[in-house]
Every structure is written in structure tokens, then in C-alpha cells.
C-alpha positions in Angstrom: -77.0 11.9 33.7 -74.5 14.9 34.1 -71.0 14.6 34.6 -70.3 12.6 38.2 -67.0 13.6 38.6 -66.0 15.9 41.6 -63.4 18.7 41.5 -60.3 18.3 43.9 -60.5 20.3 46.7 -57.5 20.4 47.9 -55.9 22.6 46.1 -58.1 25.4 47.0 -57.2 24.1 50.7 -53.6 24.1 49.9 -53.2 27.7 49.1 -55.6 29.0 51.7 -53.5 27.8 53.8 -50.0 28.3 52.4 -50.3 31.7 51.2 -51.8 32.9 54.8 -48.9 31.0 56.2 -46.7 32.3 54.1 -47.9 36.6 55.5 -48.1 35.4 59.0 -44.5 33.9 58.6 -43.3 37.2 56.8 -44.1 39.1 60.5 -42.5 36.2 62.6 -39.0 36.8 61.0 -39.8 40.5 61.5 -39.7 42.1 58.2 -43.8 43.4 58.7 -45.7 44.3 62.2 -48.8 42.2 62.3 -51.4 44.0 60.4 -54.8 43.9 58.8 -53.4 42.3 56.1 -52.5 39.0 58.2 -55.5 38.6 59.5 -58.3 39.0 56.7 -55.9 36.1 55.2 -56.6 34.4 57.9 -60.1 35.1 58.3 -60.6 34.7 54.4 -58.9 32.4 52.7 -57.0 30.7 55.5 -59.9 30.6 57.5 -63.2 30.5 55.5 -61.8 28.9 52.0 -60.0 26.2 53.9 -63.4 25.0 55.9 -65.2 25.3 52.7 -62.1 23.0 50.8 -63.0 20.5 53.9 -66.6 20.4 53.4 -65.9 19.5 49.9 -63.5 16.5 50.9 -65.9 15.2 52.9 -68.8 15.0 50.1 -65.6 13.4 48.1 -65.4 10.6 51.2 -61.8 12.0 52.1 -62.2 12.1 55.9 -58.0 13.2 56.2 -59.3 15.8 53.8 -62.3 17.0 55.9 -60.2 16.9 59.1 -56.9 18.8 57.9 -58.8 21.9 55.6 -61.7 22.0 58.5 -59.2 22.2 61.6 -56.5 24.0 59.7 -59.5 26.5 58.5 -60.8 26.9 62.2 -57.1 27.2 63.3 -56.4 30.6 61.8 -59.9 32.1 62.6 -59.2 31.1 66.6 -55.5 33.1 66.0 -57.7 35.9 64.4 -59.7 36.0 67.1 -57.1 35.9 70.0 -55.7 38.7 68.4 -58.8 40.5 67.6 -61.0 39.8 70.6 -58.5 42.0 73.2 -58.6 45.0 71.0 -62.6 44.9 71.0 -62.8 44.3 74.6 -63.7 41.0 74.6 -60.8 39.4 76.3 -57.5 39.9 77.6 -54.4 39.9 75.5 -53.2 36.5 74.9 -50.8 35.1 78.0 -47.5 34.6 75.6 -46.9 31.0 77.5 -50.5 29.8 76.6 -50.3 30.9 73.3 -47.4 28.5 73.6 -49.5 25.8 74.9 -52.2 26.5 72.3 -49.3 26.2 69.6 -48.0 23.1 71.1 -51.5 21.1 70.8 -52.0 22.5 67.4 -48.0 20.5 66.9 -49.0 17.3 68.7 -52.3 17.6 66.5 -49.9 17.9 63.2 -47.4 15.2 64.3 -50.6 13.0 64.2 -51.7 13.9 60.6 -48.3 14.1 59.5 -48.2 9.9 60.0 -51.4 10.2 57.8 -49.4 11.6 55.3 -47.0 8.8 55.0 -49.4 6.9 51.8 -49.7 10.1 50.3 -47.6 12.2 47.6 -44.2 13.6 49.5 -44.7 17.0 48.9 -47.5 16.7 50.9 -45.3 14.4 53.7 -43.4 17.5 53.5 -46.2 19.9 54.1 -47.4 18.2 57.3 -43.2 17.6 58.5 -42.5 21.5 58.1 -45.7 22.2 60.1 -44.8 20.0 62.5 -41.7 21.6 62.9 -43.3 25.2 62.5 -45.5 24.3 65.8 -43.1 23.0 67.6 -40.6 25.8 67.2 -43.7 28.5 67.7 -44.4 26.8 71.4 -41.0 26.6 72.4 -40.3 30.4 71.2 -43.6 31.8 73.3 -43.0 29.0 76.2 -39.4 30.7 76.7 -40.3 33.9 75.6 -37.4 33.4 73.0 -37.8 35.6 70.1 -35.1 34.1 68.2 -36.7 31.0 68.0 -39.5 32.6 66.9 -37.3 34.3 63.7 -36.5 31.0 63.1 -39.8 29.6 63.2 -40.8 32.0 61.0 -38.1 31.0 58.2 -39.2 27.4 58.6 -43.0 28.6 58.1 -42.2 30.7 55.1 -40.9 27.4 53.0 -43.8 25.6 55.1 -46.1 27.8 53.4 -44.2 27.9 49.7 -44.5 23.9 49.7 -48.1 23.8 50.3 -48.3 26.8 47.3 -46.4 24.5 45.5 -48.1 21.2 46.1 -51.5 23.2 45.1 -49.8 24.5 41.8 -48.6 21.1 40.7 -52.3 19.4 41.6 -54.1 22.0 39.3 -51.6 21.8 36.9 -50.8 18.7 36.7 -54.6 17.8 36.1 -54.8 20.6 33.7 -52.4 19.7 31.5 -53.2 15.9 32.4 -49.2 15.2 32.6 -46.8 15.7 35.3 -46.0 19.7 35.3 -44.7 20.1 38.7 -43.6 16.8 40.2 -45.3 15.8 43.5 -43.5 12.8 44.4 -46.9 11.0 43.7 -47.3 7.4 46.0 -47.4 4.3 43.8 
């Protein structure tokens, strides 16, 4: 018999998703135009390595695993492809009050895991709260065609994005080194 015991997905998950947050969040305070960058993040490693961190959770039995990395994964390649598909003729450029809408589920669908959060380690409490807020913030600033909220929502995605980065760095490391590195605020 080999060795049984899995590698933690999450991690991988983690910073998929926080480091393509983190780029999209740098254009949505305004200091880079959306560019090719943004969106091979998103198709890559915000995208692809977030679905493939999912399919791992679920062969590890995590079903809040499975569903976060797997929605969260299939999140940014949908905002890829609303952004892509109208410059290949595929569709219409994005209605700025349904991308609002679109945002706003994507909120009511992180409020929901966020309560799934509530056993877990805080950091990750305060991953799921700051997306929360992200979405929320993102659907009201396209719903009111306000593009100071949307700086704002950016600033609040940036530190959305660095706690997940962080979160990831202190579950590899903390494994590695088999003692508390970066503290997590671990759940008795």
C-alpha cells in the first residue's frame, strides 16, 4: 500500500482566485485598463486552476470545497467571456445594469457560503465577508452606473484578494513547516 494521504487543494484554489482578484481589482480602482493580462488570469488560474482545486475537494469528500473552487473557477471564465465574446462577434457588449444583476447573484450566492464559513478558520470567514462585500458593492456600482463605488469596490477586492493569498500561504506553510507560520485563526 502507497501513501493514502491526499494533498490540500485549497490552497491551489486560494490563490487562483486571489491573485486574479487581486489584477481585476487593480483596473477597478483605475490604475490599469482591462487588458490581456486580466483575463488569461482569469481564464488560467482563476478560471481553470480553481475548477481543477474543486475536482480535487470533491475526491477529498469536501462538498463546500467542490462548490466554492468549481463556481468561483466557472465565475471568472463567464466574466472572460462576457468580455471576450462582443469583441469576436459573438454577442453584444455587456448591458452595464445586468452585469449588475449578474454581480448581485454571484453576492447573494457568496452571502450563502460565507454562513458556510462560520466552522471554518477566520481568515477564511474573512475571505467569503470581503467577497460578499466586493459583490455587493460591484452590483450597486453598475446598477447606478456609479463609478465611485466601483473605485471603492475595487479597494475592497484588492484586500479581498491579499487575504485569500494569505490564507493560501499560511495553509502551505503551515503544513510545511508542520507548525503555525502564518496564523489562520484555526476553529477548535
Amino acid at each position: 500500500m502507497g501513501n493514502t494521504t491526499l494533498a490540500n487543494p485549497a490552497p491551489l484554489g486560494l490563490m487562483g482566485f486571489g491573485m486574479t482578484t487581486i489584477l481585476l481589482n487593480l483596473h477597478n480602482i483605475g490604475l490599469f485598463p482591462m487588458d490581456g493580462i486580466i483575463l488569461a488570469m482569469g481564464i488560467f488560474y482563476g478560471g481553470l486552476a480553481q475548477i481543477f482545486a474543486g475536482l480535487l475537494e470533491y475526491k477529498k469528500g469536501n462538498t463546500f470545497g467542490l462548490t466554492a473552487f468549481t463556481s468561483y473557477g466557472a465565475f471568472w471564465l463567464t466574466l472572460v467571456a462576457i468580455l471576450l465574446m462582443p469583441k469576436v462577434g459573438l454577442a453584444d457588449a455587456a448591458n452595464g445594469h445586468f452585469l449588475g444583476v449578474y454581480l448581485g447573484l454571484w453576492g447573494v450566492f457568496t452571502l450563502f457560503m460565507f454562513f458556510g464559513t462560520l466552522t471554518s478558520a477566520r481568515a477564511l470567514q474573512f475571505v467569503f465577508l470581503s467577497l460578499t462585500i466586493l459583490f455587493a458593492l460591484l452590483a450597486v456600482g453598475h446598477l447606478t452606473d456609479s463609478e465611485n463605488i466601483v473605485h471603492i469596490a475595487g479597494w475592497v477586492g484588492i484586500v479581498c484578494g491579499a487575504s485569500a493569498v494569505y490564507l493560501a500561504m499560511g495553509e502551505v506553510l503551515n503544513a510545511q513547516f508542520g507548525r503555525t507560520v502564518l496564523p489562520i485563526g484555526d476553529k477548535q
